[in-house]
N, C-alpha and C positions, 0 to 999 in steps of 0.2 A: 747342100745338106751338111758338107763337114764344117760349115759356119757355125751351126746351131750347136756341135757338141758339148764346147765348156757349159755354153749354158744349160743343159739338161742334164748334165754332170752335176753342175751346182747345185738346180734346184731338187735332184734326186736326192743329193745329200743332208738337202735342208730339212725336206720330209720327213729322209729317216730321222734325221735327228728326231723333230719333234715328236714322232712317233716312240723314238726311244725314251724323252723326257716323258709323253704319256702315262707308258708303261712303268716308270719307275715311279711315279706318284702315286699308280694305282697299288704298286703294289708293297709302301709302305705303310705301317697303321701309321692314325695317327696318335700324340703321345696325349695321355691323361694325367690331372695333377694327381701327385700321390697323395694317398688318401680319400680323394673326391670318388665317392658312388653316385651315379647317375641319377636324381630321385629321389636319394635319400633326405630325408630330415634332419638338420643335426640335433643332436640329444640334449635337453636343456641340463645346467648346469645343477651336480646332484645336491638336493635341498638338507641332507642329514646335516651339515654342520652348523643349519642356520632352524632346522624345528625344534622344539623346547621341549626335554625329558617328557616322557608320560606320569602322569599327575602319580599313580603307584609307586613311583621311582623315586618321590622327591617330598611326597605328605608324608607326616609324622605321624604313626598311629594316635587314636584317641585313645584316650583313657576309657577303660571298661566302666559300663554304665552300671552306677548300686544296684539298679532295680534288674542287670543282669546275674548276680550273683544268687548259687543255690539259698532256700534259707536253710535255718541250722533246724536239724533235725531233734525233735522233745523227744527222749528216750525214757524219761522218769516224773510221773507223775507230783503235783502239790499237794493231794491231798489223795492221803490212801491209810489203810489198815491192814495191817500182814499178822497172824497168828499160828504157830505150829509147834511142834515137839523137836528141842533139838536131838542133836545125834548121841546114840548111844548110851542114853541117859533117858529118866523119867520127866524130867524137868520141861518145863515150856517156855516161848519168848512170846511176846505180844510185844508189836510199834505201830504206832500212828505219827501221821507226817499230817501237818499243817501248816503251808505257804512258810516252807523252808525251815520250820520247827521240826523238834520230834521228841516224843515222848516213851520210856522202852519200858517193859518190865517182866524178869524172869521170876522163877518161882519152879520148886518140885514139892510143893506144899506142905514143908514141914521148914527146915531150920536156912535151907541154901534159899536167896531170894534176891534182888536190889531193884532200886528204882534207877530210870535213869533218864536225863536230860541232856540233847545240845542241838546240833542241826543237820539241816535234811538238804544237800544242794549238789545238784547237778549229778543223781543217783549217787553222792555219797553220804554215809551217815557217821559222825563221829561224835559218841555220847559217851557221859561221866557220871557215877553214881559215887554214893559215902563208897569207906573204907575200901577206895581205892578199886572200887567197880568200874568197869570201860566196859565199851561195846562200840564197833568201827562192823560197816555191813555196808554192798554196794545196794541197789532195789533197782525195779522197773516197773513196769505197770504187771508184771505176773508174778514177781516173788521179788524176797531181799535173801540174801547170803552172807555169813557175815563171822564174829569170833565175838561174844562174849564172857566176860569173868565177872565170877561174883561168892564173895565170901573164899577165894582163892579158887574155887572152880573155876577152870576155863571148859567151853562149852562152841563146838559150831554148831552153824544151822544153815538152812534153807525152808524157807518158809514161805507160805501162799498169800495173796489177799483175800480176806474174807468180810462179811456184810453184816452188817448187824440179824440177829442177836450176837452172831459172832465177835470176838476183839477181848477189848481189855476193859473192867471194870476198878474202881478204886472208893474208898470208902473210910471217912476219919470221923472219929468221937472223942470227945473229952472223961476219962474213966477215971474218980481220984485223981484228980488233978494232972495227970500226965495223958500226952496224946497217944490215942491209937488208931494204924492205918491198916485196913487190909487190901489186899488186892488180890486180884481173879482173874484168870485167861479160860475163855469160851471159845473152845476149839469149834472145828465148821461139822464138827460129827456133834455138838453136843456135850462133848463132856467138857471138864471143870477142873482146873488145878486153881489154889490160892495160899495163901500164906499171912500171915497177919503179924504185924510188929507191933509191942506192947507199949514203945517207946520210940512213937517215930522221929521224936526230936534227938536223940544220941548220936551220937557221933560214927556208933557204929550198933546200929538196932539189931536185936537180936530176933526170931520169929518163930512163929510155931503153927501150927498145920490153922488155916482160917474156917470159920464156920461155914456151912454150906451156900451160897448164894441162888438166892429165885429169884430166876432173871425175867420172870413174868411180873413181879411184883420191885422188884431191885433193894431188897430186903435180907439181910442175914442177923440170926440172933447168937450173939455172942454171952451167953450166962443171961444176964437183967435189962442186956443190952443190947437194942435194935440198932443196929448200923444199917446208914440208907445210903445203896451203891448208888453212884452217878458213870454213864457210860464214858472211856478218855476214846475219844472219834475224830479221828483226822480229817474223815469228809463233811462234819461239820463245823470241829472247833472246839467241841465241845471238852472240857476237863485241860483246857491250853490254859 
C-alpha cells in the first residue's frame, strides 16, 4: 500500500490543478472589442455633406407678375359739369371738363366776370382768362374746390355737379360791327346769374348785368337783339 502513495499524491495534485485552471476560466468575463454592441447596426455614413440645398435656399425670386399689380385707382371724372355760388360773395362759378379740357366761367351779373380756358388732368384744374384771370381747383366725381380771380377779385369755392338744365350757357352776336358775348350760370335750384361783355374781343372786356335767359327756349333779348344761347356741357362736348 505505501507503494502507491507518490502516485496518488501526484494525481490528487493534477486534479486540483485542473479544477483550479476550471474555475479560473469560469470565472473571468471574456473581453469585448471596444466599441462593438452585440447586434447593433452600424450607422450609415451622414448624407448632409453630400444632398444639394433646398431649391428655397438657392432660387432667385421672380420678378412680380404685371398682371399682379393693383390697378390705379380713377378718382376724377372726363367728363363732368360743377356749378355753385362761391363763398362770401354773390357771384358764381360754372366748369365743364371734356376728355382733359376745361372750360370756366364766373360772373355776379353786373361788372366782375371772365371766361376761362385750359386743362382738366388727373383731378387738377389749371385755367387762364384776359386781363390776367386764373382759376387753379382740384374735382372729383362730387365737387371741385378751387381759388378763382377775376377783374382783381379773388374768390373760393366748393362747388357740386349738376345736370342739365343746370351748368353753364354762353351766347355771341355781331352788334355794329363789334362782338358780343354773354354768359349764364344755372344753378341746380333754378336761379340765374349772367353777365354780358359788349366787346368780347378787348383785351380786357368790360360787362354789364346780361339779359334774362329762357332756358326752355335758349333765348335772351338784349334791346333788337335776340341772342341764341348754346349749352358749354362737358358730358357731351358740346360749346369745346
Amino acid at each position: 500500500m505505501r507503494r502507491n502513495t507518490p502516485l496518488i499524491t501526484l494525481l490528487t495534485g493534477a486534479a486540483l490543478g485542473v479544477i483550479l485552471l476550471i474555475a479560473s476560466m469560469l470565472s473571468t468575463p471574456s473581453k469585448t472589442p471596444a466599441g462593438y454592441t452585440a447586434g447593433a447596426t452600424p450607422a450609415p455614413a451622414s448624407s448632409a455633406a453630400t444632398q444639394p440645398p433646398p431649391a428655397s435656399a438657392t432660387a432667385t425670386p421672380s420678378p412680380a407678375s404685371p398682371s399682379a399689380t393693383a390697378p390705379a385707382v380713377v378718382t376724377a371724372p372726363d367728363k363732368a359739369d360743377y356749378a355753385g355760388r362761391v363763398q362770401g360773395d354773390g357771384a358764381s362759378v360754372a366748369i365743364s371738363i371734356h376728355n382733359g379740357q376745361a372750360i370756366a366761367y364766373v360772373c355776379n351779373g353786373s361788372a366782375i366776370e371772365a371766361w376761362y380756358k385750359g386743362t382738366a388732368v388727373n383731378g387738377v384744374l389749371i385755367m387762364t382768362g384776359k386781363n390776367n384771370a386764373h382759376l387753379s381747383a382740384i374735382y372729383d366725381f362730387g365737387k371741385a374746390t378751387g381759388d378763382v380771380l377775376a377783374h382783381g377779385t379773388d374768390y373760393r369755392f366748393t362747388i357740386g355737379i349738376v345736370h342739365k338744365p343746370s351748368g353753364l350757357y354762353q351766347a355771341t352776336a355781331v352788334v355794329r360791327g363789334a362782338t358780343v358775348k354773354a354768359g349764364w350760370i344755372v344753378l341746380s335750384n333754378g336761379s340765374k346769374v349772367g353777365s354780358l361783355e359788349s366787346d368780347a374781343n378787348a383785351a380786357a372786356p368790360s360787362a354789364t348785368q346780361a339779359p334774362d335767359l329762357d332756358v326752355a327756349t335758349g333765348t335772351a333779348q338784349d334791346g333788337n337783339v335776340v341772342l341764341h344761347a348754346t349749352m358749354v356741357s362737358g358730358a357731351t362736348g358740346s360749346g369745346f
